[in-house]
N, C-alpha and C positions, 0 to 999 in steps of 0.2 A: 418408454419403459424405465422403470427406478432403478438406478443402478447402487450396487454394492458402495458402502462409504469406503472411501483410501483412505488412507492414514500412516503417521510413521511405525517405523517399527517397536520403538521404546514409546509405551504410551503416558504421558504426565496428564495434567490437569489442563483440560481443553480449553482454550482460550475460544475458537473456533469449529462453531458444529452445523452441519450443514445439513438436510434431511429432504430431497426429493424437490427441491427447488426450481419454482418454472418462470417463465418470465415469457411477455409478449407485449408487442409495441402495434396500434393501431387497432384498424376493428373490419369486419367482413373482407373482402377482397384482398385488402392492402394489410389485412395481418403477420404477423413475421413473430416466429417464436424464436425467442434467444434463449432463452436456456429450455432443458429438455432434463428436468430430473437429474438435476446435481446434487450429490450428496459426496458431502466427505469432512474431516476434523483436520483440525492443525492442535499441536500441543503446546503448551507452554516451552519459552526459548527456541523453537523451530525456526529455520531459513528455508522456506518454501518459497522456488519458483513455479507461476503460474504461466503457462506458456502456449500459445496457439495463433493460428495466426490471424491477421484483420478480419473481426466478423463473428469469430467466434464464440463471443459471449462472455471474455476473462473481465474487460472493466467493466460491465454492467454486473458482472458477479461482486467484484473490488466494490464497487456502490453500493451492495445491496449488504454487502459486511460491513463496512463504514455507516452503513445506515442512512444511506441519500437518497436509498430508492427502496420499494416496497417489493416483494415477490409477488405473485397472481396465488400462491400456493406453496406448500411449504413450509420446513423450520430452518430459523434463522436466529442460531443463540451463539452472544458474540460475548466474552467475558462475562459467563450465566447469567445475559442478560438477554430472551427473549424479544428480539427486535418488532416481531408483528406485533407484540400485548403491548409494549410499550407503549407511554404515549411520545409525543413532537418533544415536550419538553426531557422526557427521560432520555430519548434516544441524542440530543443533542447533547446533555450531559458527558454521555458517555462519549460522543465524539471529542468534545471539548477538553476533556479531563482522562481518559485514558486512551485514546487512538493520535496517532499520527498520521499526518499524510502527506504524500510526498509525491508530485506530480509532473508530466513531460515539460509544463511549460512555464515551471516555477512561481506562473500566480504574486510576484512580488508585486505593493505599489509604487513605482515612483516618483511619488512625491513626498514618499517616508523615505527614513534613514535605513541603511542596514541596521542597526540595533531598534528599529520602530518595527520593522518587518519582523523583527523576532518575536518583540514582545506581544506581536498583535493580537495573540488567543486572549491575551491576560484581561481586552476589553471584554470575554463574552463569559466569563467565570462570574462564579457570585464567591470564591476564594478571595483573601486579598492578596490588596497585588501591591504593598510596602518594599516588597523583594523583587517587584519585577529586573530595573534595570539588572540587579545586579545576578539576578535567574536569565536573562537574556545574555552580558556578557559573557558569565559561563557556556553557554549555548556556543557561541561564537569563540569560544574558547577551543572548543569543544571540538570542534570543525577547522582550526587556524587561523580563523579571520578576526582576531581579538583588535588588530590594528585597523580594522577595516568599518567599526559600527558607526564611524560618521560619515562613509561616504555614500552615496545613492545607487539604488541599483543599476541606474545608466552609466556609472563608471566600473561597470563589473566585466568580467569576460561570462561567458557560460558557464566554469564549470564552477565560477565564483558564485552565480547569482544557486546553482545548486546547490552548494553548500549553505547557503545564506537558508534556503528552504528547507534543508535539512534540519539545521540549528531551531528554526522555528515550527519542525514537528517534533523538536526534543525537549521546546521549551518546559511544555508539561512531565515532563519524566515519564512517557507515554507505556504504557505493556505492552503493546502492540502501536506495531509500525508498516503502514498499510503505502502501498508506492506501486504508482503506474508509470510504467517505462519512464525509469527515473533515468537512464540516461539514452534516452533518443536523439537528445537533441547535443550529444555533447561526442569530443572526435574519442577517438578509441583512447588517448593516452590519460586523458580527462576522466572518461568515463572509470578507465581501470582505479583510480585514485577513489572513485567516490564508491565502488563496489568491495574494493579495497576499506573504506571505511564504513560501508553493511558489514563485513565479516567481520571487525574489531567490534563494530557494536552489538555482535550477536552473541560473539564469542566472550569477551570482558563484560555487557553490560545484564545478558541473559533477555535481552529485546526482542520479542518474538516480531518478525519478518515474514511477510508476505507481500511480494514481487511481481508485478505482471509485467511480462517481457516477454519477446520474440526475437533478442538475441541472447545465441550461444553463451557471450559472454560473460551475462549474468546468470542463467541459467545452470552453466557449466559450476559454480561455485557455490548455488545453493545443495543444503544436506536433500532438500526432496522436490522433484520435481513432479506437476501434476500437471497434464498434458489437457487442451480442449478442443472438440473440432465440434463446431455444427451445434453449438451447444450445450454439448456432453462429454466428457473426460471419455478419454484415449487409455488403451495401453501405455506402457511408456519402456515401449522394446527402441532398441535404437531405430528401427524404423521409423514407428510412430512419430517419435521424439522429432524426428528428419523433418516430418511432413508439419507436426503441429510448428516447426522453425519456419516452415513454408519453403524446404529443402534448401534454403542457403546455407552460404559460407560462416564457417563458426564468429 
């Protein structure tokens, strides 16, 4: 069944619009549908957590906004730009040049530098890149580690090599900033620092944020939280909210 679009309360210019969205993986017996008629908008400068628990269909949605993967059905217009009409090269574009991403397992390589791991969108641009270094160590500025662009990601801690991934979804001065459980892999005091630096970047830079996460404690911080189960949005009554956490501890 299609459900109602959510959306904030103050509505601006949608970055993100969602319209009955389905998704399914395999074919006869072994099909499995992950999403079930998602719809809903994000607006410009929003902090939206995406919240539900393993299974539910929140980062195969996060890919299909980023444009990595295709719906069966559906509208999908990400910065009014039609993701289905697109072609390979448009929608790459737009990843490249306006989207950020920021991932559980950081994606660095090393046997680049921290400041190579920054600049490394800057190879898949047709912009120049005359200003890279010194648009990477802003980046790394940016995040604290201005001391740190010569050293490898194997001499980093976790919530270094995070930030290091941060920096290089900011290299582009991105409008949206798309992140899956950006901090799973990091311990709680970690993690507070780098959610702590979503909120200045939302708040001071107007970076529109969207979040998929299944702890509280990113959740608890964004302005709007959109709940999934089954793959289809939830209420988002504290119950609901309980269950799409998968009733843990905040």
């Amino acid at each position: 069944m299609a459900q109602a679009p959510s959306r904030g309360s103050t509505a601006g210019d949608v970055v993100i619009r969602l319209r009955d969205v389905t998704k399914s993986y395999g074919t006869g017996a072994g099909r499995t549908q992950v999403l079930r008629g998602v719809s809903f908008d994000v607006d410009a400068g929003e902090f939206v957590a995406l919240v539900g628990q393993s299974g539910s269909g929140k980062s195969t949605l996060l890919n299909m906004i980023g444009g990595l993967d295709q719906p069966d059905a559906g509208e999908v217009e990400v910065l009014g730009i039609d993701t289905l009409k697109a072609s390979d090269a448009r929608r790459a574009k737009m990843r490249n040049e306006s989207i950020g991403f920021v991932f559980q397992s950081f994606n660095l390589l090393d046997h680049l530098s921290v400041l190579e791991n920054v600049i490394l969108p800057a190879a898949f641009t047709t912009k120049t890149t005359t200003h890279a270094t010194q648009r990477g160590q802003e980046a790394l500025r940016r995040v604290g580690l201005s001391d740190f662009a010569k050293r490898r990601p194997g001499e980093l801690s976790g919530g270094q090599k995070q930030r290091v991934a941060i920096a290089r979804a900011l290299y582009g001065s991105p409008k949206l900033l798309l992140c899956d459980e950006p901090t799973g892999n990091l311990d709680s005091e970690t993690g507070k620092e780098v959610i702590d630096f979503f909120r200045e970047l939302n708040a001071k830079d107007g970076v529109t944020l969207l979040i998929v996460t299944h702890e509280r404690r990113v959740s608890s911080v964004a302005k709007r939280v959109i709940a999934m189960r089954d793959g289809m949005l939830v209420e988002t009554s504290d119950e609901a909210l309980a269950a799409a956490h998968g009733g843990g501890p905040a």
